[in-house]
Wavefront OBJ file of the C-alpha trace (Angstrom):
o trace
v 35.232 8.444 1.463
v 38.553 10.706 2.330
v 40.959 11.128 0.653
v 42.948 8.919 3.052
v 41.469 5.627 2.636
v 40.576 6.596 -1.106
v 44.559 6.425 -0.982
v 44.524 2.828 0.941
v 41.888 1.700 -1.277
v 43.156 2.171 -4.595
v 47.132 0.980 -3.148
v 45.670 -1.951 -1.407
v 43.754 -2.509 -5.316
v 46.898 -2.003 -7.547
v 48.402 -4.737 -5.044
v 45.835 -7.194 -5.570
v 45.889 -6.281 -9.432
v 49.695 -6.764 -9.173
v 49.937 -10.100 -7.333
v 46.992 -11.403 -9.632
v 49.216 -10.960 -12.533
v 52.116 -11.901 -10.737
v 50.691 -15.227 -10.372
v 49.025 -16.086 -13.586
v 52.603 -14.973 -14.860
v 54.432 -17.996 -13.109
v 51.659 -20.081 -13.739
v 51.458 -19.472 -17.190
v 55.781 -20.074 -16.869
v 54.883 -23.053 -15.271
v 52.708 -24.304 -17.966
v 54.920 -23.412 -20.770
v 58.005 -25.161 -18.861
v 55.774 -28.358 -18.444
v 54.580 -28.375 -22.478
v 58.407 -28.436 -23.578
v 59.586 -31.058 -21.001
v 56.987 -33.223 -19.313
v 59.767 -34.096 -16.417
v 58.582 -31.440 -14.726
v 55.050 -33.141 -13.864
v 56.654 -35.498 -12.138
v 57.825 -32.804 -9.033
v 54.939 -30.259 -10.057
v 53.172 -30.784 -7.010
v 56.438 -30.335 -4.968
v 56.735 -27.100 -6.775
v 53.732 -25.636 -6.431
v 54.302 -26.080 -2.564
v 57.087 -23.870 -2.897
v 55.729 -21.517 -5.190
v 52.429 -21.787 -2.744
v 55.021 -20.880 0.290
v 56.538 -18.046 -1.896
v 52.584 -16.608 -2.939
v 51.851 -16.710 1.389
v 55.131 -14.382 2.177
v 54.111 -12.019 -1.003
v 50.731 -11.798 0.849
v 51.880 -11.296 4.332
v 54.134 -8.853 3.455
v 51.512 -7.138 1.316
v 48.508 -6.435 3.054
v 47.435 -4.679 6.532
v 45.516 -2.440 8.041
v 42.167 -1.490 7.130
v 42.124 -3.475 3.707
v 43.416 -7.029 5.322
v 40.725 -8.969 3.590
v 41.746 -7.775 0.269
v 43.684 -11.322 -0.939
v 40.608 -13.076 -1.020
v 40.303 -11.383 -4.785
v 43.138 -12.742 -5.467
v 41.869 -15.676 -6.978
v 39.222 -14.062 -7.986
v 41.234 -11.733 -10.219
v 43.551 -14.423 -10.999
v 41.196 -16.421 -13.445
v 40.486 -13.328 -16.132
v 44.060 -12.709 -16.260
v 45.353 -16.065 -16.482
v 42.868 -16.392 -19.494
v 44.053 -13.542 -20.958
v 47.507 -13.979 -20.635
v 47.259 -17.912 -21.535
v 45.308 -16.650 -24.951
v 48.127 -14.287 -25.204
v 51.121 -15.983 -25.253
v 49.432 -18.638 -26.982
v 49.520 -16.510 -29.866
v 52.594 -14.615 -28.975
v 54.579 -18.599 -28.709
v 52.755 -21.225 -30.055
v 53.186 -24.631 -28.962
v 53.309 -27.423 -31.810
v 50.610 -28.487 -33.418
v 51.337 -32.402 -32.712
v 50.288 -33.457 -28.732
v 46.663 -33.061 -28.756
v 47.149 -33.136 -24.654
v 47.585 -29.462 -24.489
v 44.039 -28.799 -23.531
v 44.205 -31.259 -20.810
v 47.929 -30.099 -19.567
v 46.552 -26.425 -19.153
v 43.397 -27.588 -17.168
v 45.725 -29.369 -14.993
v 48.232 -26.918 -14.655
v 45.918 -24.011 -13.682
v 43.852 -25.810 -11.925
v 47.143 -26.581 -9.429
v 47.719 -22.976 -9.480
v 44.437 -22.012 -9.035
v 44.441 -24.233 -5.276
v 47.714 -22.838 -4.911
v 46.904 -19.486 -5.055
v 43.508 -19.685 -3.284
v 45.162 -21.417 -0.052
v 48.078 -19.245 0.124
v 45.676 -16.220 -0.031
v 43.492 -17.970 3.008
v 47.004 -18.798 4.369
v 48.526 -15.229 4.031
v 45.319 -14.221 5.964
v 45.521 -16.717 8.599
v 49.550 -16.035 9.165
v 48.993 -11.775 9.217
v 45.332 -12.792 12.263
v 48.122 -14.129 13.994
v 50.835 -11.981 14.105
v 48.210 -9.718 14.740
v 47.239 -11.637 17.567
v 50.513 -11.779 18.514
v 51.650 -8.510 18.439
v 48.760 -7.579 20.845
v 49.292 -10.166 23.074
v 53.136 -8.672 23.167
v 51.573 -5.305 23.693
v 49.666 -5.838 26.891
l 1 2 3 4 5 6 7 8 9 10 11 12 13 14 15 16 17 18 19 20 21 22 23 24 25 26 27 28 29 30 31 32 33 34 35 36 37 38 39 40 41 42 43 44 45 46 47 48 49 50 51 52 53 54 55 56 57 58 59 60 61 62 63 64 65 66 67 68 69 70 71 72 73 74 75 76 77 78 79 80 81 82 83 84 85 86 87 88 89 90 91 92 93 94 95 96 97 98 99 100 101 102 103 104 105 106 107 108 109 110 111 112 113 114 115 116 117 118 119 120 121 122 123 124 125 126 127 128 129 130 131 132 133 134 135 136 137 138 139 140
């Protein structure tokens, strides 16, 4: 491997490292926002559109090149961390003791995220093929 897409490699990694956590950070906000006022299930889904629209331009604008496939570990990355972080902050701010829901709230939460972020990785994908296709189109 040269040194030049060594270079790409390990960039086009620290990205998908950095989005990952990036992610499981607002999803992990997202979770703690919904445990201390359950309005915010009520326009969750509506929200993770948004966020979902927010994740595809972070992708689009992230990857090219030689590397494009590289959000599709995204996801993958995403699950460890969230873990991690989830375990982390549950110890760093715990919730009360008192709603035995918790368990159920943070399946549901993730689990949102988790579709959110695995579509707006496909998404980011399909949206940089065609601008791709479009910019050689424009080309010839």
């Amino acid at each position: 491997m040269s040194k030049e897409y060594r270079s790409s490699f390990s960039s086009a990694m620290r990205r998908v490292t950095l989005l990952s956590l990036i992610f499981s950070l607002i999803g992990n906000t997202l979770y703690y926002a919904t445990a201390y006022s359950m309005t915010i299930l009520h326009g969750v889904v509506t929200l993770l559109i948004l966020i979902g629209v927010l994740y595809t331009i972070a992708i689009v604008r992230s990857f090219s090149g030689l590397y494009w496939y590289f959000p599709l570990f995204i996801p993958v990355l995403w699950i460890p961390l969230t873990v991690i972080l989830t375990y982390g902050l549950g110890l760093l701010f715990p919730l009360s003791e008192e709603a035995t829901s918790r368990g159920l709230l943070v399946i549901y939460i993730h689990g949102l995220n988790l579709c959110t972020v695995a579509a707006s990785a496909f998404m980011g994908m399909f949206v940089k093929g065609l601008l791709y296709i479009l910019g050689r189109m424009n080309k010839e």
